[in-house]
C-alpha positions in Angstrom: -125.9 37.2 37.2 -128.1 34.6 38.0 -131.0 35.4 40.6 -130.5 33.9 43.9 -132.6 33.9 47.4 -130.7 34.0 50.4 -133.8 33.2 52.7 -134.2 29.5 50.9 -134.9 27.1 53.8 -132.8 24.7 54.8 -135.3 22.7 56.4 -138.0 22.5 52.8 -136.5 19.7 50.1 -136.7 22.3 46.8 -138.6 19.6 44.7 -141.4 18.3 47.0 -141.8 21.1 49.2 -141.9 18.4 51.9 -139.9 18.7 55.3 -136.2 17.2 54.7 -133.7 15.2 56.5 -132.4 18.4 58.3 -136.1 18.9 60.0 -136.2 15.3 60.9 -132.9 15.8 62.5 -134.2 18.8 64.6 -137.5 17.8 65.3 -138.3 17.8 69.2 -138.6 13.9 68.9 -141.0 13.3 72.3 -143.5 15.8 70.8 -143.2 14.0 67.1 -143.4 10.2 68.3 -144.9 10.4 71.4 -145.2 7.3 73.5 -146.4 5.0 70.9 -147.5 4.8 67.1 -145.8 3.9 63.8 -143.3 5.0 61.8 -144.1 4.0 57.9 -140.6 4.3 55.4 -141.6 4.6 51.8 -139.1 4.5 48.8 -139.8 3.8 45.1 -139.4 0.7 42.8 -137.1 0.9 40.2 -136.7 4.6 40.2 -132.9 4.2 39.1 -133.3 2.6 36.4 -136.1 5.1 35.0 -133.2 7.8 35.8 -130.9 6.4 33.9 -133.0 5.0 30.6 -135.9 8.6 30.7 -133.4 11.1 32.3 -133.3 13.0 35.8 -136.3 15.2 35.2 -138.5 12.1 34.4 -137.4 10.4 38.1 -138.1 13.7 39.4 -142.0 13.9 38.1 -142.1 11.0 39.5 -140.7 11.7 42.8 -142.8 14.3 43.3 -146.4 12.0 42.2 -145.4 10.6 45.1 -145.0 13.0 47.7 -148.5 14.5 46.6 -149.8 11.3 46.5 -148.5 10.8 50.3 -149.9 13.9 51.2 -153.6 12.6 50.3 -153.6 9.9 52.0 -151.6 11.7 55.8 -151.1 15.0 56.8 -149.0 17.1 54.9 -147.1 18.0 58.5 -145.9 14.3 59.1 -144.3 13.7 55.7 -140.6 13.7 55.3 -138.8 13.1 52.6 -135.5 11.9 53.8 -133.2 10.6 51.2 -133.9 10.4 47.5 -136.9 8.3 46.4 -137.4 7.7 50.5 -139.9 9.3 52.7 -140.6 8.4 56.1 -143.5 9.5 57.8 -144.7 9.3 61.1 -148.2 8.8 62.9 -148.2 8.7 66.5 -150.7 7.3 68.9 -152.6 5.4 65.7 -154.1 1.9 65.5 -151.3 -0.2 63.0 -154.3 -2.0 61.3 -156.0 1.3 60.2 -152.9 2.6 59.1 -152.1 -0.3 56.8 -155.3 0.1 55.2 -153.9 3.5 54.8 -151.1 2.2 53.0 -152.9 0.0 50.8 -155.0 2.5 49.7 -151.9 5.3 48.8 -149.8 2.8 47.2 -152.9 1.2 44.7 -153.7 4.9 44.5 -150.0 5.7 43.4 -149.8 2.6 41.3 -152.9 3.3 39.4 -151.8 7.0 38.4 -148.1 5.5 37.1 -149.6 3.0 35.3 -152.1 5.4 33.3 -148.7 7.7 32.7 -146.9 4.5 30.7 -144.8 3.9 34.0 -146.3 0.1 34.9 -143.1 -0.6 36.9 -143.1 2.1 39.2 -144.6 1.4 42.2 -144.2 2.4 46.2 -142.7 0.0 48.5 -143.7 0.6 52.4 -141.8 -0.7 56.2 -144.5 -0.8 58.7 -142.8 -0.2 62.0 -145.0 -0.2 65.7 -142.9 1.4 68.6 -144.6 1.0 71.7 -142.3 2.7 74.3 -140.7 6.6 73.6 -138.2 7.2 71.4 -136.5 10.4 72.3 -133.7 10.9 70.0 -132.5 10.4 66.4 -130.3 7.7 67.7 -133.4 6.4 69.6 -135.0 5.8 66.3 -132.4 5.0 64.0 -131.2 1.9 66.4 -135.2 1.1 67.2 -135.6 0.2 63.1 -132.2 -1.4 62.6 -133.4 -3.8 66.1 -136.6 -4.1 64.1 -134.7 -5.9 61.1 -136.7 -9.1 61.7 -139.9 -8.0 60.9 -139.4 -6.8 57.2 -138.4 -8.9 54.5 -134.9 -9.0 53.8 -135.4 -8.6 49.9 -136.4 -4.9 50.6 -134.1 -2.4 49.8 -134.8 -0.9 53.8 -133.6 -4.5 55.5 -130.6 -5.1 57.5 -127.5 -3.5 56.1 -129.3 -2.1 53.4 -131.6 0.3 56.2 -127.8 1.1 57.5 -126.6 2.1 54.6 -129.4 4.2 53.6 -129.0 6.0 56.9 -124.9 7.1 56.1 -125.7 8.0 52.6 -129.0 10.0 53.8 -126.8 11.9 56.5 -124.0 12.5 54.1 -125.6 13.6 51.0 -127.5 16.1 52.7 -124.7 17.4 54.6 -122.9 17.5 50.7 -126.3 19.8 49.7 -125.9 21.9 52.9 -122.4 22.5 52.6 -122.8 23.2 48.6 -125.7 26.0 50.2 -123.9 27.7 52.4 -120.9 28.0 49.3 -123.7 29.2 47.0 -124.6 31.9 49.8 -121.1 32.6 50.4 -119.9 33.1 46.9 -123.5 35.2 46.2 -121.7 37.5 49.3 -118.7 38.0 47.1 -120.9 39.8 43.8 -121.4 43.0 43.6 -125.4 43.1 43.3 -125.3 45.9 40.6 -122.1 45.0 38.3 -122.6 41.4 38.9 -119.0 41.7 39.0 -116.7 40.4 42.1 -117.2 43.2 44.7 -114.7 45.3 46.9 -115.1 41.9 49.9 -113.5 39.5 47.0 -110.6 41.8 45.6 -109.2 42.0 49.2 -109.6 37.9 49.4 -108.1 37.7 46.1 -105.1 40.1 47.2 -105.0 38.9 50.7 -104.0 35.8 48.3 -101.5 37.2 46.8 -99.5 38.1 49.7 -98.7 34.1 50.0 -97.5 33.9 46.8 -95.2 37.1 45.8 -91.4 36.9 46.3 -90.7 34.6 43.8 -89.3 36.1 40.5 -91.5 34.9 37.9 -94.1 36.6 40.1 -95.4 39.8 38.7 -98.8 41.6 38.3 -100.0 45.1 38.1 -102.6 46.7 39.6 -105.3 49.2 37.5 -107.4 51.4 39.5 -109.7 52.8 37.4 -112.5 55.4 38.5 -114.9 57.5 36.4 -114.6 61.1 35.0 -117.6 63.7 36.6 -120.3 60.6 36.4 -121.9 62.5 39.1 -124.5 63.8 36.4 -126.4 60.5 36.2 -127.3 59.6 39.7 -128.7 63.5 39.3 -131.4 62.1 36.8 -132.4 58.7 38.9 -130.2 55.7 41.5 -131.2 53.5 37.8 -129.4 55.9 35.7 -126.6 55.6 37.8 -126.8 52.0 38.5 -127.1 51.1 34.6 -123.9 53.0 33.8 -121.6 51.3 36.4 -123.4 48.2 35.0 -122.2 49.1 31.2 -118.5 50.2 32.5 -118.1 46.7 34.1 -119.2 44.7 30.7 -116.8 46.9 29.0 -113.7 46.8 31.4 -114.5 43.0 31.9 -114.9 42.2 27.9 -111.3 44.5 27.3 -109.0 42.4 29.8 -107.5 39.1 29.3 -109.2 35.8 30.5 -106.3 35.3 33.2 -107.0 39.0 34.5 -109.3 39.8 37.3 -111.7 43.0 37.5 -113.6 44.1 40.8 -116.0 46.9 41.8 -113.9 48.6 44.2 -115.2 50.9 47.4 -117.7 53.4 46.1 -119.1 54.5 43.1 -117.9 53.7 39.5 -114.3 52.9 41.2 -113.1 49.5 39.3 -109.7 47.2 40.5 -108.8 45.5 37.5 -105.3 42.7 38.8 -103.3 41.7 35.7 -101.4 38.3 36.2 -97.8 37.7 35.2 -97.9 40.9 34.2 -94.6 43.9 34.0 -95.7 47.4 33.8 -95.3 48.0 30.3 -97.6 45.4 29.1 -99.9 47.0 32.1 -100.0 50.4 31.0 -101.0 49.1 27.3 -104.0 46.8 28.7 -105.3 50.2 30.6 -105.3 52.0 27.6 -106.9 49.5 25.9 -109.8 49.9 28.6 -110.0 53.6 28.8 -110.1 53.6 24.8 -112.9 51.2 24.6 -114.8 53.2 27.0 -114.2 56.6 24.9 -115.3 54.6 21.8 -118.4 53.4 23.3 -120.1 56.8 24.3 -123.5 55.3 22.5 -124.0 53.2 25.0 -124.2 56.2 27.6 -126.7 58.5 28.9 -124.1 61.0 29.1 -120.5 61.5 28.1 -118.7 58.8 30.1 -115.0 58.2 30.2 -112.0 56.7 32.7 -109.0 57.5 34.3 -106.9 54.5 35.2 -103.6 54.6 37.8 -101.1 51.6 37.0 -98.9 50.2 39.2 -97.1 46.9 39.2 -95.4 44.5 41.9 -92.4 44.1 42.5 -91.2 47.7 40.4 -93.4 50.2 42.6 -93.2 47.9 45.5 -93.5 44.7 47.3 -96.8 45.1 49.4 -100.1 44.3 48.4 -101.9 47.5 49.8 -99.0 49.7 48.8 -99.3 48.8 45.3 -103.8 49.7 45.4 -102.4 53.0 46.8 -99.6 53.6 44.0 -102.8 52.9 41.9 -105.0 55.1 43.3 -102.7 57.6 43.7 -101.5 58.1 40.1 -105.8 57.8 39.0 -106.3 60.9 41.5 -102.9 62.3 39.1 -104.6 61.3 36.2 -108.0 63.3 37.1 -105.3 66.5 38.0 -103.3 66.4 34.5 -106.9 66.1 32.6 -108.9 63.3 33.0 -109.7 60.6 30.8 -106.0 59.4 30.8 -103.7 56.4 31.8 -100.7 57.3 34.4 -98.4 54.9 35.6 -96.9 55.5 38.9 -93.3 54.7 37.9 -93.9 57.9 35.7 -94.9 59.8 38.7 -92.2 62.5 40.1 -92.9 61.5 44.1 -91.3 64.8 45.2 -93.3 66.9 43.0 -96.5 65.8 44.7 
């Protein structure tokens, strides 16, 4: 499973390290602008074209030149990158001719470390903009540069319509990267952290599912609930022990099952839910003995003697409820531990009155 970090910030772009377009949205904008100063946008010539001929990873070198380039020349604290190759930074209460010699300095600067890279056609492009009156709101400022159109030449790719589109495509594509977050954190909710298998939260989504779609008749699927035999011994020699064989019995139940079937850590332990698709109970029954033997056949890979006992039941023959059929399951494993261990039972084998 691949490492995650839930605490990554919302508000940080990943590749510059700069504040994002979500910060500039939630800034307390009377305290950022103040009552007067300049807003300077940046973006970078030709930076598609270098994508496309050198590759993303180029474009991004040479996204981030910039941003430390930026950060040279202004205060790490008022740079934003706010849409791709754009940054937009902001310098309140300053003098507009000191800050273009500012600007003239960072973009020579910038232009004379791409050209000793091979890159002579990469260059910054800057908008001055002087706002001399408060502007209060991300709607304050975003209609304050659109009403400032006049001033900038309209070749530039910040003018007119362009600026306007820039804005629509900055708001949606980060709200396309925060929403792909939150489904990277909600997913990373769904995996058991030791297993890196689905965990006990995702089998009863998956299920839950299910409920939707049985009735019909070519809708079948058995349930295996498979739990290990005395594994008590290893968590008595460390947590890793115990950890690292729960680990091994996933790989093995999950290598053993088809690539339609679905296996889960269940609620405790070295419990496993294994869901078998368009599945009757006969072809059920042989797919659990297929795990329980490849788990007797692989004792090297144990600290200790490991095996499995594995309850079957199947939808619709042992019944027509979701959480009836995981407790036919688990019912016939608990059997299964009685009659021996290390065994398959299928409840439809199971004499009800005898228990």
């Amino acid at each position: 499973m691949n490492e995650f970090v839930l605490h990554r910030d919302l508000h940080v772009d990943p590749l510059t390290r700069l504040k994002n377009f979500i910060q500039f949205i939630e800034e307390d904008y009377t305290t950022l602008f103040g009552t007067s100063g300049i807003i300077c946008i940046f973006d970078i010539t030709n930076l598609s074209e270098l994508n496309r001929d050198s590759g993303r990873e180029t474009g991004d070198l040479i996204i981030r030149t910039a941003a430390r380039v930026l950060c040279q020349f202004f205060p790490r604290e008022i740079v934003y990158r706010t849409e791709g190759d754009a940054f937009t930074i902001i310098i309140k209460d300053s003098n507009e001719a000191f800050i273009e010699d500012v600007l003239d300095e960072a973009k020579n600067y910038y232009r004379q470390e791409m050209r000793e890279n091979g890159y002579h056609d990469i260059t910054l492009h800057s908008i001055l903009y002087a706002y001399e009156e408060p502007i209060t709101s991300l709607e304050d400022y975003y209609m304050f540069v659109v009403k400032e159109d006049k001033k900038v030449d309209s070749s530039l790719k910040y003018s007119g319509e362009g600026m306007v589109r820039n804005i629509l495509g900055g708001v949606i594509n980060r709200f396309r990267q925060s929403l792909d977050y939150y489904e990277e954190v909600y997913n990373y909710a769904l995996i058991d952290e030791i297993s890196g298998l689905p965990n006990a939260k995702a089998a009863n989504q998956y299920l839950a599912n299910r409920v939707t779609r049985t009735g019909r008749k070519t809708d079948q699927y058995c349930v295996l609930f498979i739990d290990g035999d005395d594994l008590r011994y290893y968590n008595d020699v460390s947590y890793q022990a115990g950890n690292q064989m729960i680990k091994k019995l996933g790989t093995i139940i999950n290598e053993a099952i088809r690539d339609e079937d679905k296996v889960f850590r269940w609620l405790s332990g070295d419990e496993f839910i294994v869901i078998l698709e368009n599945t009757d109970h006969v072809i059920g029954e042989t797919l659990a003995e297929r795990i329980r033997a490849r788990i007797e056949s692989q004792q090297e890979d144990f600290l200790f003697e490991t095996t499995v006992s594995i309850g079957v039941a199947s939808y619709p023959i042992d019944g027509r409820d979701v959480d009836q059929i995981i407790y036919y399951a688990e019912k016939a494993t608990k059997i299964a531990k009685e009659q021996g261990k290390n065994q398959v039972v299928s409840w439809r084998e199971v004499d009800v009155a005898a228990i």
